[in-house]
C-alpha positions, -999 to +999 in steps of 0.1 A: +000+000+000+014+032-008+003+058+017+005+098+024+002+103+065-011+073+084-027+042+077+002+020+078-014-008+095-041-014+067-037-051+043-010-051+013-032-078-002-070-062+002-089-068-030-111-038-024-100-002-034-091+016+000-087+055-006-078+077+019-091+118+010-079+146+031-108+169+041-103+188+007-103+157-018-069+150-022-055+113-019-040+108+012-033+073+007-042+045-019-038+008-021-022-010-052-060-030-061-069+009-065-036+015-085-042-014-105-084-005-116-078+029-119-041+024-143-025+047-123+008+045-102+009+054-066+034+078-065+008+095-091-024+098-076-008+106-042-019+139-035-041+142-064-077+157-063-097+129-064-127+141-083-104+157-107-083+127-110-109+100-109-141+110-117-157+114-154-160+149-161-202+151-169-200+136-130-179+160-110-205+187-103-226+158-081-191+143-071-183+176-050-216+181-038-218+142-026-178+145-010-191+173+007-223+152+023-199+123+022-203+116+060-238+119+062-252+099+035-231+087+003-245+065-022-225+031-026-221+027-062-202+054-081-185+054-116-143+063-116-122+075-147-090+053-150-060+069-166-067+060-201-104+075-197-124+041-193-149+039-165-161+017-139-181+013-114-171+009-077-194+002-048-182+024-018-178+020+023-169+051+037-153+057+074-147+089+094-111+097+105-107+119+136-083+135+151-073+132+187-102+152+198-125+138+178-126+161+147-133+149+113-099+152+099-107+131+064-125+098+053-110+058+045-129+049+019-127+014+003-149-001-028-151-033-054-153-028-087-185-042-096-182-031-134-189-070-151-208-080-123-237-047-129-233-054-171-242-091-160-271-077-150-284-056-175-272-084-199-294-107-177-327-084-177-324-077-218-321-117-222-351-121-202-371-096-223-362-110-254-370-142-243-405-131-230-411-112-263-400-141-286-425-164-262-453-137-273-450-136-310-444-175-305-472-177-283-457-207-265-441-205-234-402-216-221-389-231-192-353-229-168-335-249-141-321-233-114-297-254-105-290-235-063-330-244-056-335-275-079-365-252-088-375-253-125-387-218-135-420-218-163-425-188-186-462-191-197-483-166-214-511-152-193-538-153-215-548-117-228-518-103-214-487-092-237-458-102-215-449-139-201-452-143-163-431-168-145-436-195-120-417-214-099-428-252-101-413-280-083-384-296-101-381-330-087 
C-alpha cells in the first residue's frame, strides 16, 4: 500500500479499493487493487484531487456536492475514470477519520469494482425480455433450471396479457 500520513497498519493484499481523501479531496493514501483498476501508479495519484483525478467529467459537479455530504449519507455505487479514460463502477464503504479530539480530519474509503458483475445484470434483464417477447410472438411458453434451488422456473403466457409471467414449479 502506498500511503500519504497514516494508515500503515491497513492489508497489502486487500482486493477492495481503500482510498484515503484529506478533508479537501486529495488522496491521502491509496492501495495497489486501486492503483491497479484505476491504471495509475501510486506515486501518481498521491496527492491528487480525487474528483479531478478520478471522476468522469459530466459527474464532478454531483461528485463535490456528494464528498461534501460524504459523511452523512453517500451513495454506494459510483463510476471512476482510470487513466486512459475508461470507467467503472465501484461500490463504496466510507469511514470517518478523527483526530485526537474527535474532529473529522478526512474519510477511509474502500470499494469493489462491480463493473462485469452490474453489465451481467443488465445483460441478464435484456435476455429475459427477449426471451418473454420471442414467447409472445411464438405464443408458446419456455422453461429454466435453477440449479442453487432445484427449482424449475416456467415462462407461460397469461392469456390476454402481452408479457410472459413466470412461475416457480417443483423440479423433482
Amino acid at each position: 500500500m502506498q500511503q500519504k500520513g497514516s494508515g500503515a497498519g491497513l492489508s497489502r493484499q486487500a482486493e477492495v479499493i481503500l482510498l484515503a481523501l484529506d478533508l479537501n479531496g486529495r488522496i491521502a493514501l491509496v492501495n495497489r487493487n486501486a492503483c491497479g483498476v484505476l491504471a495509475w501508479a501510486s506515486e501518481e495519484m498521491l496527492g491528487r484531487d480525487w474528483i479531478e483525478t478520478a471522476v468522469p467529467l459530466p459527474m464532478r459537479g454531483e461528485a463535490r456536492k456528494r464528498l461534501g455530504k460524504l459523511f452523512a449519507r453517500k451513495p454506494p455505487e459510483f463510476r471512476v475514470l482510470t487513466k486512459s479514460g475508461g470507467e467503472r463502477l465501484i461500490e463504496w464503504r466510507n469511514t470517518l477519520q478523527r483526530d485526537h479530539e474527535g474532529r473529522v480530519i478526512g474519510a477511509l474509503s474502500s470499494g469493489t469494482d462491480i463493473t462485469a458483475r452490474r453489465q451481467a445484470d443488465i445483460d441478464k434483464v435484456a435476455a429475459m425480455e427477449r426471451l418473454s417477447l420471442a414467447t409472445a410472438i411464438a405464443k408458446v411458453g419456455a422453461w429454466g433450471w435453477d440449479l442453487a434451488s432445484d427449482k424449475v422456473l416456467q415462462f407461460r403466457m397469461l392469456p390476454g396479457h402481452d408479457q410472459a409471467a413466470s412461475t416457480l414449479i417443483d423440479g423433482r
